[in-house]
C-alpha positions, 0 to 999 in steps of 0.5 A: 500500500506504501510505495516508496517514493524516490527523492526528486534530488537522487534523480537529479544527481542521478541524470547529471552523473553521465555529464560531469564524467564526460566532463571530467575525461574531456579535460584529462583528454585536453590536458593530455593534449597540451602535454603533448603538444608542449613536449614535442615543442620543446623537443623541437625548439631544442633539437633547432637550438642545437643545429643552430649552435653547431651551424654557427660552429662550422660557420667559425671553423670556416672563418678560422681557416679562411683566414689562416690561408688568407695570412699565407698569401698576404697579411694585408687581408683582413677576413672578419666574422660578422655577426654569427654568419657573414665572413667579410674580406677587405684587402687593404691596399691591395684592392683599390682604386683610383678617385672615378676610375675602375681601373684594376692593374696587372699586380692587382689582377694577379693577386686577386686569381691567386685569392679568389680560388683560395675563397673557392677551395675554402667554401668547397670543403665538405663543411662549409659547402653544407651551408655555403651561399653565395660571395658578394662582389661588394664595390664602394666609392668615397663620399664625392660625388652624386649617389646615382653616379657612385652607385654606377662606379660601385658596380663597375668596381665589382665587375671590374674584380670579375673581370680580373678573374676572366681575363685572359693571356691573349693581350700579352699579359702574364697572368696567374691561370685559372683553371676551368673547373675553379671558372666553373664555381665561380660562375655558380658562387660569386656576384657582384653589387655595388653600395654607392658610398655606404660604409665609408671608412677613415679616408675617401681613399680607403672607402675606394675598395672592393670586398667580398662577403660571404654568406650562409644559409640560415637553418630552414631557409629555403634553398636556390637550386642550382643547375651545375651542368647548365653553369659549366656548359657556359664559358666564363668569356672575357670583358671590355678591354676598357675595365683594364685601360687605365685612361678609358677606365675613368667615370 
């Protein structure tokens, strides 16, 4: 005759039972997650740390090398690291240049096709050419003068130690030979800019320069393919006689 009749609030509790227990693994879940996601983070950044610190490493060994080898040409030069990945070579008196002029003499030129493959053999091993770039021509002028018309010098300058490197016996001059496969790189490595008169340096005599800079490739940074065969199918070729005629080699 009595029925017991169920606690309104039982069956509450009762229906909400299934809802918090979904609640609870859905944030065990989510914390889950995150944990995960954080510790493959972590391993990333750290995994990215280390090939950052052993791409500067190599980067220095590079440095330390060119610069020995630089010392036993000629202790004029001076090869320098910038920041952690820009090798920079200043060849002093070596390397300059006469106010508006271009001109590159024959002791210059033969200085510079001893160098430039000493740069090449050096950037060839099997270390550097991991992470190797690209070398910048880089040619400055002094502070006179238009930026426009300077900016044209400062290329003509680059090209002018391109040049160099280009030129041949046929005019009688005795020069220091290159052989085809260093041609080969160079064609592939090197380029040439010119910066008008940024970065001047004490003197306008001193700022009339060429350098070289030698970048590297950032970890992840996505890479230039280059097409060996399609370099080495073309001949370097030679210049204007003008870069080398002291008279027409003026602005």
């Amino acid at each position: 005759m009595f029925r017991r009749g169920r606690d309104k609030s039982s069956e509450i509790d009762e229906a909400e039972k299934p809802f918090w227990i979904s609640y609870a693994d859905l944030m065990t879940a989510a914390m889950t997650l995150f944990l995960i996601i954080m510790a493959v983070t972590i391993v990333n950044v750290g995994q990215d740390d280390i090939a950052e610190i052993k791409r500067v490493d190599v980067i220095q060994d590079c440095w330390h090398e060119l610069k020995e080898n630089s010392n036993q040409i000629d202790e004029q030069v001076d090869v320098s690291l910038v920041g952690k990945d820009v090798i920079v070579v200043s060849f002093g008196d070596l390397v300059r240049f006469d106010n508006a002029s271009w001109y590159i003499n024959e002791d210059t030129q033969n200085f510079l096709r001893k160098f430039i493959p000493l740069v090449v053999g050096n950037m060839e091993t099997e270390s550097c050419q991991k992470h190797f770039k690209r070398v910048m021509i880089e040619g400055y002028t002094s502070s006179s003068g238009t930026y426009m018309s300077n900016l044209l010098l400062s290329n003509l300058r680059s090209q002018a130690v391109m040049c160099s490197l280009a030129d041949s016996n046929a005019r009688n001059r005795t020069l220091v030979e290159i052989d085809d496969d260093t041609q080969n790189k160079i064609k592939q490595m090197f380029f040439t800019g010119g910066f008008s008169y940024s970065s001047q340096k004490a003197t306008d005599a001193q700022s009339r320069r060429a350098e070289l800079k030698i970048e590297f490739w950032k970890n992840k940074e996505k890479r230039a393919e280059i097409n060996a065969n399609f370099y080495n199918s073309k001949t370097l070729g030679s210049c204007n006689p003008d870069f080398f005629d002291k008279k027409k080699a003026r602005s």
